[in-house]
C-alpha positions as CSV (number, residue, x, y, z in Angstrom):
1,X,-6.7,-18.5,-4.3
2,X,-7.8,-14.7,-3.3
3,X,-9.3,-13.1,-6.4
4,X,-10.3,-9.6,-6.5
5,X,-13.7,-8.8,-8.9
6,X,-12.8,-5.5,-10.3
7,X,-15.7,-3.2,-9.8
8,X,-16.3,-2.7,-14.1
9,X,-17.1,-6.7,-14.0
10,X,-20.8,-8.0,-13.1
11,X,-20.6,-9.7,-9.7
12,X,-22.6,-13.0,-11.2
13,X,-19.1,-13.8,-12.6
14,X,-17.9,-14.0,-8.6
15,X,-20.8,-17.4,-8.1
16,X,-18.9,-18.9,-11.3
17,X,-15.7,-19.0,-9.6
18,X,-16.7,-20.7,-6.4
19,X,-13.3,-23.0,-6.8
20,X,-12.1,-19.6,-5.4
21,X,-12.4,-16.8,-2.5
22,X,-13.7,-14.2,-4.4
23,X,-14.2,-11.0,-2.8
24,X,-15.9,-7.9,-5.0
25,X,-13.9,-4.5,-5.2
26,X,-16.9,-3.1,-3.5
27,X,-17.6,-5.2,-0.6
28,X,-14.0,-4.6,0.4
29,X,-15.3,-0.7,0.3
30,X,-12.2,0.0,-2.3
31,X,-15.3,1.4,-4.6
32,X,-13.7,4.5,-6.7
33,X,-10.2,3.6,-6.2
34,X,-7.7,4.4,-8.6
35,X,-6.2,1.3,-10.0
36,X,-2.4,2.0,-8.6
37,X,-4.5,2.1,-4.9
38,X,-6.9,-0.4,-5.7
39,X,-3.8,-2.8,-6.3
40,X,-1.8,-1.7,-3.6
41,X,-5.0,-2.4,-1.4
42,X,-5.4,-5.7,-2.8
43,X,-1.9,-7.1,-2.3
44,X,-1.6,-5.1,1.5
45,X,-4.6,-7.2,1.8
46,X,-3.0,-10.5,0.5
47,X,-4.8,-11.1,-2.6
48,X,-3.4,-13.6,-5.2
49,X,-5.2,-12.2,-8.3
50,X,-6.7,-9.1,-9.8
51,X,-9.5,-10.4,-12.1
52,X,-10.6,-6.7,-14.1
53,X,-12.1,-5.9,-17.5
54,X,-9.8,-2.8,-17.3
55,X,-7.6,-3.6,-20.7
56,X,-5.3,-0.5,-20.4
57,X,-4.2,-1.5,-17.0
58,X,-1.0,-2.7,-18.1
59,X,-0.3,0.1,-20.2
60,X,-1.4,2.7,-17.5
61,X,0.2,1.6,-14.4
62,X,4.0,0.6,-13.4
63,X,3.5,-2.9,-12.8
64,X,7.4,-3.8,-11.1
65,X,7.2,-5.0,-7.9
66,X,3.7,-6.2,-8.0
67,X,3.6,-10.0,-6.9
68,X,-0.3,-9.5,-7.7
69,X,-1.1,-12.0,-10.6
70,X,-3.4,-10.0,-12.8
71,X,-6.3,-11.7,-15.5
72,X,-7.4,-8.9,-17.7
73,X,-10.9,-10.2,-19.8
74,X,-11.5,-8.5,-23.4
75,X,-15.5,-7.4,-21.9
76,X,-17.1,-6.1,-19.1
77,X,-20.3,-7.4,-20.7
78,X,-21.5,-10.2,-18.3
79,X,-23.7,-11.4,-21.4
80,X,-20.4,-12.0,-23.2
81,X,-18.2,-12.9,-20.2
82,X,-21.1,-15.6,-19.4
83,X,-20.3,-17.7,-22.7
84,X,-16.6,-18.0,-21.6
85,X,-15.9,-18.8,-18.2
86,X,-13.7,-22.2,-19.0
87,X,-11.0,-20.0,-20.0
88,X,-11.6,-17.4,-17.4
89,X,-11.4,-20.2,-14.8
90,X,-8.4,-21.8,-16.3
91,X,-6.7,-18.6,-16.6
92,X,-7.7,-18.3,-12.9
93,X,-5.9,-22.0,-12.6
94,X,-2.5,-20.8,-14.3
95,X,-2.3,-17.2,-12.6
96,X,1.4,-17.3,-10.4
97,X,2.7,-14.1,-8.6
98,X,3.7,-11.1,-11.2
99,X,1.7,-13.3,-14.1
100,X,-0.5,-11.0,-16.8
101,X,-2.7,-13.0,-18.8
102,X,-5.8,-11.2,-20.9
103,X,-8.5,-13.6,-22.1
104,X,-10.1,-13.2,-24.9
105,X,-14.0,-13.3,-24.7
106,X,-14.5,-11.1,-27.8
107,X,-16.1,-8.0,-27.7
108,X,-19.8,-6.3,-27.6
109,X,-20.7,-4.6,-30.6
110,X,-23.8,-2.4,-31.7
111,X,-23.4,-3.3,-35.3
112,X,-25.9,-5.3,-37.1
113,X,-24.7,-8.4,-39.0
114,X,-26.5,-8.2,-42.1
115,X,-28.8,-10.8,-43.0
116,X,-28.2,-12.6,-46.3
């Protein structure tokens, strides 16, 4: 399968998915494209899947007529994403034309737990 790294997700993920060809956002030189171009570029370009951390994707672009399969993570933070690559890869596995699926890899917060 052809994934496409989003350029907001650390490219150490791209080593972790070597059951894939994964190509990086920037090596294809799309850097600073607008998502509606980035995912024209990609499916032009006969990409399978569009693997972002961009979570208001779906709710900023018109999504009918994509065949693009999109896998949307929760983080951009590669020391969250690092702890849950299983489910990125089997999201990865289940991803068919038009499919959105968002994995949940919680989230990066700033806030102290307190200690008891």
């Amino acid at each position: 399968m052809k994934v496409l790294l989003d350029e907001n997700l650390d490219r150490r993920l791209r080593r972790n998915l070597s059951d894939h060809d994964v190509f990086t956002a920037s090596y294809m030189g799309w850097d600073g494209l607008k998502n509606g171009s980035l995912l024209r570029a990609a499916e032009s370009d006969g990409f399978d899947v569009f693997l972002t951390g961009d979570q208001t994707l779906i709710q900023e672009q018109n999504l009918r007529g994509f065949r693009l399969a999109l896998v949307i993570l929760s983080t951009v933070e590669w020391r969250i994403i690092q702890d849950h690559l299983p489910p990125i890869v089997q999201a990865l596995a289940r991803a068919t034309p038009d499919s959105i699926q968002v994995v949940d890899c919680g989230r990066f917060s700033r806030k102290r737990v307190p200690e008891e």
